[in-house]
Structure formats: structure tokens, C-alpha cells
C-alpha positions in Angstrom: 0.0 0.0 0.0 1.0 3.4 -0.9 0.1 6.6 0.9 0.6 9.9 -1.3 1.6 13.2 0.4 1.0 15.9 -1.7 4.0 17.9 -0.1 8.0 18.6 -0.7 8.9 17.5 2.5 7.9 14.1 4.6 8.3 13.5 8.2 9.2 10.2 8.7 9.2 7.8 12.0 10.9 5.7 14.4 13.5 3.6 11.7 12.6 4.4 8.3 13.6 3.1 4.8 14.1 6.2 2.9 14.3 5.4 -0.9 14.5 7.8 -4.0 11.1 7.0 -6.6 13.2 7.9 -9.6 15.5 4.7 -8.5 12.2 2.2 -8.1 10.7 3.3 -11.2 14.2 1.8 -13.0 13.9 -1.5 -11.8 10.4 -1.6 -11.3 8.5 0.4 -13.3 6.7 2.3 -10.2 6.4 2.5 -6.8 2.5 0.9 -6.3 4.5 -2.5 -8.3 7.3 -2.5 -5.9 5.1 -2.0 -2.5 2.9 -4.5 -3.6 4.7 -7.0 -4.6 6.9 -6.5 -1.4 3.8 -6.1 0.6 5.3 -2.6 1.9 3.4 0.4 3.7 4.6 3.2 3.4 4.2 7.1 1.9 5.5 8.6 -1.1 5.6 12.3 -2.0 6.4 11.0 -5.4 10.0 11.6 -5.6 10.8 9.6 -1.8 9.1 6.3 -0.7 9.2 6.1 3.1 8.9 2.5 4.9 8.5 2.7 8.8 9.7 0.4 11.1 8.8 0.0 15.3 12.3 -1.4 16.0 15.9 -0.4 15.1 17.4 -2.7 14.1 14.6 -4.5 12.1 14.8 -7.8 10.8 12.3 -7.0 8.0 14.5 -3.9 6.9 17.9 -6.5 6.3 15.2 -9.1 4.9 13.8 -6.2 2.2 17.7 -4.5 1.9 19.1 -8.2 1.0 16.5 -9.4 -1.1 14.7 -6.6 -3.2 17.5 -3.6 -2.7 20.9 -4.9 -3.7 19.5 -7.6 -5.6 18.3 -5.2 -8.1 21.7 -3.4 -7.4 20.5 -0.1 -5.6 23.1 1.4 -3.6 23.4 2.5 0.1 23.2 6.2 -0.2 22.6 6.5 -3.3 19.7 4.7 -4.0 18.4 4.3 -0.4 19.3 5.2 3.2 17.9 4.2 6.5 16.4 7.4 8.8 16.5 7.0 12.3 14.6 9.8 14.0 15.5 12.4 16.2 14.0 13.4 19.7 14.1 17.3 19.8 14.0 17.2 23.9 16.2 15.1 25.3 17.0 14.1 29.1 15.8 16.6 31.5 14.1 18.3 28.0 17.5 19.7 26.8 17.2 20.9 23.4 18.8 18.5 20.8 22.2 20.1 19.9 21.4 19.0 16.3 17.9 21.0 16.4 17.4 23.2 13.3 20.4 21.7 11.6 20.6 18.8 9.0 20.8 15.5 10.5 24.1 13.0 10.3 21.9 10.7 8.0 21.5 13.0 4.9 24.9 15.1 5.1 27.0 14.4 2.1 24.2 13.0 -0.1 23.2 15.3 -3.2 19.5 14.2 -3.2 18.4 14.4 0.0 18.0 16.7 3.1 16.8 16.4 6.3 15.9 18.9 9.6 15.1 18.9 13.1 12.8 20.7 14.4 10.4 21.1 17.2 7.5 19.6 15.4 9.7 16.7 13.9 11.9 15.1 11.6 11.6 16.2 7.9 13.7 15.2 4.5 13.3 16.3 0.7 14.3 15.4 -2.2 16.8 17.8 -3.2 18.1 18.4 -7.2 21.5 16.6 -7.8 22.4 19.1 -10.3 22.6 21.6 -7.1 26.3 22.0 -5.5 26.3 20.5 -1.9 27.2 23.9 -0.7 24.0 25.5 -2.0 22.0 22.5 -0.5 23.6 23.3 2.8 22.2 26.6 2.4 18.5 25.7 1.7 18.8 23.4 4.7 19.9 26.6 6.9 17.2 28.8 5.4 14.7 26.4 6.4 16.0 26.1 9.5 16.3 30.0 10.2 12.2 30.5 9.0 11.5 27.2 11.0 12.0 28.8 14.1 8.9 31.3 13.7 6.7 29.2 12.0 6.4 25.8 12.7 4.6 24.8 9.4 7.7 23.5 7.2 5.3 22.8 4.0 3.9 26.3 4.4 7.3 29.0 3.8 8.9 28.6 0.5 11.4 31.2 1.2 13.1 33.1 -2.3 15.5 34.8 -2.4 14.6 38.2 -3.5 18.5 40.0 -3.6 21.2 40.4 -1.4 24.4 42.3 -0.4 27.6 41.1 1.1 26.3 41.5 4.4 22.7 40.5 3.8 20.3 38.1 1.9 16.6 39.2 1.6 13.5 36.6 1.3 10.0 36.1 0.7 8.0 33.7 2.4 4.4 32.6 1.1 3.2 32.7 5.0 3.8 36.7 4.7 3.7 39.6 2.9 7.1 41.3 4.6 10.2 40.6 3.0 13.0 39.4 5.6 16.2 40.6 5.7 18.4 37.8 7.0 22.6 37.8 8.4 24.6 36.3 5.5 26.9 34.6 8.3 23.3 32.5 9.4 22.7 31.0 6.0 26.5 30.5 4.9 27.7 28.9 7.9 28.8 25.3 8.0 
């Protein structure tokens, strides 16, 4: 069964099998084949497939890796990745110090992106064509809007113009234009 999310970005749960649509459409034509002949749940924003899992590690997630994955030659971060949520509180509800940043599982892959935030976990599927270092700044955009409004689906920030000091966006939640520290959006 497939779920479809008419949204960029998915908030997955617990363990997750995170895999890109474009690579399942290759080897098997499309995503509803491939969940049902794997008898998979999961959602789909049409360019990721998201499979949840209740236990990390999961013996179902090495049994589908093993036998539908690799043997149709995907490729562990390329193809696929496994997502293992983040709490944003932690003990004694200390803020997660990777809150409103990308999270370990995505950094370094050109076609996806991921972000902490209060609300959740989310991930995208970024354009490969895009240099990592641009990437990296979309994911600290998001994070710098995230913080005043909790609706991730719902900003769409553009660049407008910018400065060597500042950048300047638009968000669709607003009619102002924000003018936003260079240093906030360029760091690393």
C-alpha cells in the first residue's frame, strides 16, 4: 500500500527506509508495483518512498535491503538510506544540539536533506544538479524561517536580492520581506 503526500517535504518515524522514486521506477516500473509485490506500507511524496519500522534494528528492513534492494543493485546512499529519527527534547528536555540543523543521516548525499525541528523530523528530495554547498544553504534557510513558524510545508522562502552583508527573502506565510545575516545562511 502506498500513501501519497501531496508535499515537498515528509516526516518520517521511528527507523525508516528512505528510498528515491526515480530509483524504483528503473527497476520496477513504479512505486505501487514495488510496494505490492513487497507487501510494503509506506508514503511517497512521489519523488521519496518512506517505509516505517517500530524497531531499530529490524529484521524486516535487512530481509527487504538483502533481497529486493541490492539484488536489483541499488546502492546504500545512493539509492536508499535508513532514517533514524531524532527526539528534539532530550533528558531533563535539553534541546537536541542538532535542532534546526541537517541530521548525520543525509549530510554528504546530493538528493536528499533532512531537519530537526520542534514539530519533527523532515527530509526532501533535493536536485542533484545543485552543488552540496547550496544544498547546505536551503537546509539553513529552512531552519532560520522554521523557528517562527512551525509549518515547514507552508514557507517557501526566495531569495529576493542580497548584499555582502545580507540576503533578503520572501516567504508565502507573509507579505514582509525578511532581511536575513549572510553569516546565518553561509555557515557550515
Amino acid at each position: 500500500m502506498v500513501i501519497y503526500e501531496d508535499k515537498d517535504f515528509l516526516n518520517p518515524v521511528c527507523l525508516s527506509l528512505v528510498v528515491r522514486v526515480d530509483s524504483i521506477n528503473k527497476a520496477y516500473g513504479d512505486i505501487a508495483s514495488f510496494a505490492n509485490k513487497y507487501k510494503l506500507k509506506g508514503v511517497t511524496n512521489g519523488k521519496l518512498y518512506c517505509v516505517a519500522f517500530m524497531t531499530s534494528p529490524s529484521d524486516m528492513l535487512d530481509t527487504i535491503e538483502n533481497e529486493y534492494l541490492l539484488s536489483c543493485n541499488f546502492k546504500f546512499g545512493i539509492d536508499y538510506i535508513y532514517f533514524n529519527t531524532e527526539p528534539y527534547y532530550g533528558v531533563r528536555f535539553e534541546i537536541n544540539e542538532d535542532a534546526y540543523k541537517e541530521l548525520p543521516y543525509t549530510k554528504g548525499l546530493n538528493w536528499i536533506k533532512s531537519i530537526l525541528l520542534p514539530n519533527g523530523n523532515y527530509i526532501w528530495f533535493t536536485d542533484c544538479n545543485i552543488p552540496l554547498r547550496e544544498q547546505e544553504k536551503e537546509v539553513n534557510t529552512m531552519a532560520y524561517f522554521c523557528r517562527s513558524h512551525e509549518d515547514i510545508n507552508n514557507i517557501n522562502p526566495v531569495l529576493i536580492r542580497e548584499n555582502e552583508r545580507s540576503m533578503f527573502f520572501k516567504v508565502s506565510y507573509s507579505e514582509h520581506i525578511y532581511m536575513v545575516s549572510r553569516d546565518l545562511i553561509e555557515r557550515e
